[in-house]
C-alpha positions as CSV (number, residue, x, y, z in Angstrom):
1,X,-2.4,12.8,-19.7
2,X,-4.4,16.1,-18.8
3,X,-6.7,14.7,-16.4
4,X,-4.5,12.0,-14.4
5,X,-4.9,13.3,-11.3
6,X,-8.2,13.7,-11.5
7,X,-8.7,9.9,-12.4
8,X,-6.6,8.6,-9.6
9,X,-8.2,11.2,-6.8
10,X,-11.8,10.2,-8.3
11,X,-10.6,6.2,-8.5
12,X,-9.4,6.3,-5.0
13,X,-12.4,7.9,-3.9
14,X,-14.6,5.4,-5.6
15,X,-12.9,2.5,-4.1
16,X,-12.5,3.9,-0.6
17,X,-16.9,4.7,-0.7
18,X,-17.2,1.1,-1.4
19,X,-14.6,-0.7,0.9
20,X,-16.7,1.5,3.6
21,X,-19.9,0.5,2.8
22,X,-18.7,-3.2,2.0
23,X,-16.6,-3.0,5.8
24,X,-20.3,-1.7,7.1
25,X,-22.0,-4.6,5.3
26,X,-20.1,-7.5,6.0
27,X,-17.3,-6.5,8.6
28,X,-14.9,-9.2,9.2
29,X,-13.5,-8.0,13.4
30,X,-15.5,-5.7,15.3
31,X,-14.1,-2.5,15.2
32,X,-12.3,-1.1,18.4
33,X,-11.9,2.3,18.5
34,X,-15.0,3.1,16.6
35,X,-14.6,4.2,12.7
36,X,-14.6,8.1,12.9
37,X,-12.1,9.1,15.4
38,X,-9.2,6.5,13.6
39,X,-10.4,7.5,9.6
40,X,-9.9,10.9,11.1
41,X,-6.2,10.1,11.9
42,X,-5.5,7.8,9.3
43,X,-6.8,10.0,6.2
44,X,-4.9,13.0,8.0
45,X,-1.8,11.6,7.2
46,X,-2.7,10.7,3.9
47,X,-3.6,14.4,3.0
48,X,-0.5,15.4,5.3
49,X,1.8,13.4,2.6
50,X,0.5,14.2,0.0
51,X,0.9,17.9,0.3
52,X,4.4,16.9,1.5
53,X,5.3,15.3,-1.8
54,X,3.7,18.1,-3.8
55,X,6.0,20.5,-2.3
56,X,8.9,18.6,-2.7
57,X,8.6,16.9,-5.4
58,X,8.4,19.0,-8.9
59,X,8.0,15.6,-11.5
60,X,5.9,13.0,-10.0
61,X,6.3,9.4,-11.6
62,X,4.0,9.6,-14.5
63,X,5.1,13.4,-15.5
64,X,8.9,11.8,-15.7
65,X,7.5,8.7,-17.6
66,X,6.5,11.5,-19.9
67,X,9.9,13.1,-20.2
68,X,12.1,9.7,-20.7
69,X,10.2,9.0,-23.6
70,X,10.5,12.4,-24.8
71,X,14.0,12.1,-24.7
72,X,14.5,8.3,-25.2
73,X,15.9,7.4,-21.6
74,X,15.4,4.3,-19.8
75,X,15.4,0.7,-20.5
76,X,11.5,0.4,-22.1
77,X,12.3,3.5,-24.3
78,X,15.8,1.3,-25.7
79,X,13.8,-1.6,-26.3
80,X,11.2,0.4,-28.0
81,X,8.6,-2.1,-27.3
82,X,4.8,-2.2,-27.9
83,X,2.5,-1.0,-25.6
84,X,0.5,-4.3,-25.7
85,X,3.7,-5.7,-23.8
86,X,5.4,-2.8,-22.1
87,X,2.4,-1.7,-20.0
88,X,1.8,-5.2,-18.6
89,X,5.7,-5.5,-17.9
90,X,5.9,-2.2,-16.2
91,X,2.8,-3.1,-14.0
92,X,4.8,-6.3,-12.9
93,X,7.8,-4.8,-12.4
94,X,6.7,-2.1,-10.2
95,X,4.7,-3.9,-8.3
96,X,7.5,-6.6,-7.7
97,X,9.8,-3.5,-7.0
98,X,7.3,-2.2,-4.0
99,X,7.5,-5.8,-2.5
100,X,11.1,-5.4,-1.9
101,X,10.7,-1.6,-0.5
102,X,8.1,-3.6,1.9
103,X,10.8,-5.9,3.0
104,X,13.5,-3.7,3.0
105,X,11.0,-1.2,5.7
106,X,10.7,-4.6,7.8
107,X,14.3,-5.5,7.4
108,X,16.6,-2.5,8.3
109,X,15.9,-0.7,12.0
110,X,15.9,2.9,10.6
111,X,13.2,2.0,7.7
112,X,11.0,0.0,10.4
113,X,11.0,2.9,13.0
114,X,9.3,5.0,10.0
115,X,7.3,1.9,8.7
116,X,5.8,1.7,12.1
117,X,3.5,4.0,12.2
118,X,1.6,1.7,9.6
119,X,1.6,-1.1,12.2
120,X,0.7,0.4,14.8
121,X,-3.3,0.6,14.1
122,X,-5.1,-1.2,16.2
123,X,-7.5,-2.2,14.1
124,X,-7.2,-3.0,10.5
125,X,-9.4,-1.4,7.5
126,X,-9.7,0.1,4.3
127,X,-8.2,3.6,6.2
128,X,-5.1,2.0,7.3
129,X,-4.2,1.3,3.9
130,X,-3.4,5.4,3.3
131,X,-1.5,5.2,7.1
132,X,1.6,5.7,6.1
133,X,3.7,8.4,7.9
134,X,5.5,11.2,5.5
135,X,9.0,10.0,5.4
136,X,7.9,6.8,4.0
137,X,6.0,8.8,1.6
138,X,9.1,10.7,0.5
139,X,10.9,7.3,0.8
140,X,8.7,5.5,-1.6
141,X,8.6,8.8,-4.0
142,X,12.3,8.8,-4.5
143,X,12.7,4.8,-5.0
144,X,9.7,5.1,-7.7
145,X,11.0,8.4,-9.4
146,X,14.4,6.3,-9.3
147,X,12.7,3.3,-10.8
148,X,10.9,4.8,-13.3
149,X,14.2,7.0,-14.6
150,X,16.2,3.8,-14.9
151,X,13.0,1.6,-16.6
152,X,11.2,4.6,-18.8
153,X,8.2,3.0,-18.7
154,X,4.9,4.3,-20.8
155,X,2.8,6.7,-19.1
156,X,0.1,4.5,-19.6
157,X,1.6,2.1,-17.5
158,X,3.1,4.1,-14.6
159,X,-0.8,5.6,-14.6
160,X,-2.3,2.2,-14.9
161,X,-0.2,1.0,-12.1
162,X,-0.8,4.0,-9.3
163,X,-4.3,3.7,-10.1
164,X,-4.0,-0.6,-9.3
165,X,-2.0,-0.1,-6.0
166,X,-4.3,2.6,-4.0
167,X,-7.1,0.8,-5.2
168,X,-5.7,-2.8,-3.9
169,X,-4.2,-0.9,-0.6
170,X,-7.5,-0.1,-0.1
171,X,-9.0,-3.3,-0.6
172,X,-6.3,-5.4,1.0
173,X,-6.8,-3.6,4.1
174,X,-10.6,-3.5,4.1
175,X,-12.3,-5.0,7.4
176,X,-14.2,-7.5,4.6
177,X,-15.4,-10.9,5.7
178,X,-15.2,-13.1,1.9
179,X,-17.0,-15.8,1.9
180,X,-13.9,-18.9,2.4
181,X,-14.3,-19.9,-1.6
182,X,-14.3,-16.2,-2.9
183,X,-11.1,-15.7,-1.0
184,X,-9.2,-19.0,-2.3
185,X,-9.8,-18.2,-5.7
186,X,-9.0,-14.4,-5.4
187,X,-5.4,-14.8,-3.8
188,X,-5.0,-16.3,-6.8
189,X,-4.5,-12.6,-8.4
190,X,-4.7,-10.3,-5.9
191,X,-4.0,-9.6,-2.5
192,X,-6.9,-10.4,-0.5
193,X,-8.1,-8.6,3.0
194,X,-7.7,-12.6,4.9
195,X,-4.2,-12.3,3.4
196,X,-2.9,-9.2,4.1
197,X,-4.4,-8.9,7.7
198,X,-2.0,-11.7,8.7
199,X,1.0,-9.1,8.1
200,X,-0.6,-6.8,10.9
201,X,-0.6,-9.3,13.5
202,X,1.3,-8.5,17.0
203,X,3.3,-12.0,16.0
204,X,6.3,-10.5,14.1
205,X,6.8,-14.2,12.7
206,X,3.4,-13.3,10.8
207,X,4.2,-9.2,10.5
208,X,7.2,-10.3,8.1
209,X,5.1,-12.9,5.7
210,X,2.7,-11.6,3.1
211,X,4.2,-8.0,2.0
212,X,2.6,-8.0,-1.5
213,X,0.2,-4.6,-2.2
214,X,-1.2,-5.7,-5.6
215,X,-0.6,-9.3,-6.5
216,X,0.2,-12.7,-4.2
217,X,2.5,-14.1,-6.3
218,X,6.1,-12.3,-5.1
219,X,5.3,-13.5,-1.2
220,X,4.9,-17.4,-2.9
221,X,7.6,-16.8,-5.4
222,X,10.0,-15.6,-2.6
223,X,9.1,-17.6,0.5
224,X,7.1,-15.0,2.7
225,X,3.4,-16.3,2.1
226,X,1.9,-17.5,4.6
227,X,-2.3,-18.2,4.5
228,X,-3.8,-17.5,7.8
229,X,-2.8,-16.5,11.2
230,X,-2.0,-19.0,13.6
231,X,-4.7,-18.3,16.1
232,X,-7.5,-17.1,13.6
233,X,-8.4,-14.1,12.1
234,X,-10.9,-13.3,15.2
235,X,-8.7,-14.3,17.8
236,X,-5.8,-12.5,16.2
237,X,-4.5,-9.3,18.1
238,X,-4.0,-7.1,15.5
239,X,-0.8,-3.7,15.7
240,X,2.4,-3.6,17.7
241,X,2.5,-4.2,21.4
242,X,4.7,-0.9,22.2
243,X,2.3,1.6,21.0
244,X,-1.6,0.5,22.2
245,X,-2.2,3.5,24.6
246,X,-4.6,6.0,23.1
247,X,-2.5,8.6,22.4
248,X,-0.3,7.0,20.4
249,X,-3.2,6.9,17.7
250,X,-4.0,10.5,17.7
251,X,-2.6,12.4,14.4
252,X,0.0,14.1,16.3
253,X,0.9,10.6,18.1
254,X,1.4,9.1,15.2
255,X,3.9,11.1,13.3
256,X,6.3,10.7,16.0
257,X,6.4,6.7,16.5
258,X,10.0,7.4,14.3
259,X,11.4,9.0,17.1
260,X,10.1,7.3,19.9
């Protein structure tokens, strides 16, 4: 597909305009710091990375969906199934696969010093959904290359899907107040902003519950859902307790939480 980056960059940039008008409109916390100076910091390292990975990376996931079913590798290929069914499947399957990466960055110490640079915003909104710092980047590039070699899944799909997860990292993040009933009957399908802020509270006993990006149903299916925050979603203190001092949310602060 010619044009695939320029339909995910102009799809991200869509969804990212409204979760900022939407946070503007009906904001669920009051923000602390102010917007500017932390979608300064937080969109740095998403531009930061994604040089990074263009550099480094000469086949990006759907350009290597591309060659496995040029050359018949991969499980999808074998099967040879229609792509009614296959683009659905490989949807699902990558999304459950980047619940487990979640887990596994909560779960193992060298993964979590990376992942923490994610955590460690003070404040939760549509920008800390692209705060991620560049080794996880690079992390998450080679387990979906990896994935995508082993599954061979349609371009279609592997498109379909990147397009899904910024779009729902955005919205997950988003500083939205839903109204109570749009909420319950959205986590039926996606992850919702009530449902993903519990995993950025201060209490790691809600930090490792809800680790789905796209959809809810991994976090029920697997024991790790849990629907509100203990104390509220006002009274909640949101980020890590080590790293609260202003510097550590600068750009340059940031990238080196993983050596800290």
């Amino acid at each position: 597909m010619p044009y695939e980056p320029l339909v995910r960059i102009g799809s991200f940039l869509a969804v990212l305009l409204i979760m900022a008008w939407a946070e503007h409109a009906r904001p669920k916390r009051v923000p602390r710091p102010p917007r500017k100076g932390r979608w300064f910091a937080n969109l740095g390292t998403a531009f930061l990375s994604t040089g990074i990975v263009r550099l480094l990376f000469p086949v990006l996931p759907a350009a290597l969906a591309a060659l496995c079913a040029q050359y018949g590798w991969g499980l999808f290929n074998l099967l040879d199934l229609p792509l009614p069914i296959s683009v659905p499947a490989t949807i699902l399957l990558l999304d459950m696969a980047v619940y487990w990466q979640h887990v596994a960055f909560h779960r193992f110490l060298p993964l979590w010093r990376i992942h923490r640079m994610h955590h460690a915003d003070l404040h939760i909104d549509a920008s800390t959904g692209v705060r991620f710092h560049p080794l996880e980047i690079i992390l998450s590039m080679v387990y979906k290359l990896t994935l995508v070699a082993i599954l061979g899944p349609p371009v279609l799909g592997v498109i379909l899907f990147e397009i899904v997860l910024n779009g729902c990292a955005l919205f997950n993040h988003a500083n939205l107040a839903l109204p109570a009933g749009v909420d319950r009957i959205l986590r039926l399908a996606v992850v919702t902003p009530d449902m993903h802020r519990v995993h950025h509270s201060t209490d790691m006993h809600e930090a490792n519950r809800n680790f789905g990006f796209n959809f809810p149903w991994w976090d029920r299916l697997f024991s790790t859902y849990k629907p509100q925050p203990d104390l509220g979603h006002h009274n909640m203190a949101i980020g890590l307790n080590i790293f609260r001092s202003p510097s550590s949310q600068t750009l340059g602060g940031m990238l080196s939480i993983p050596f800290l």
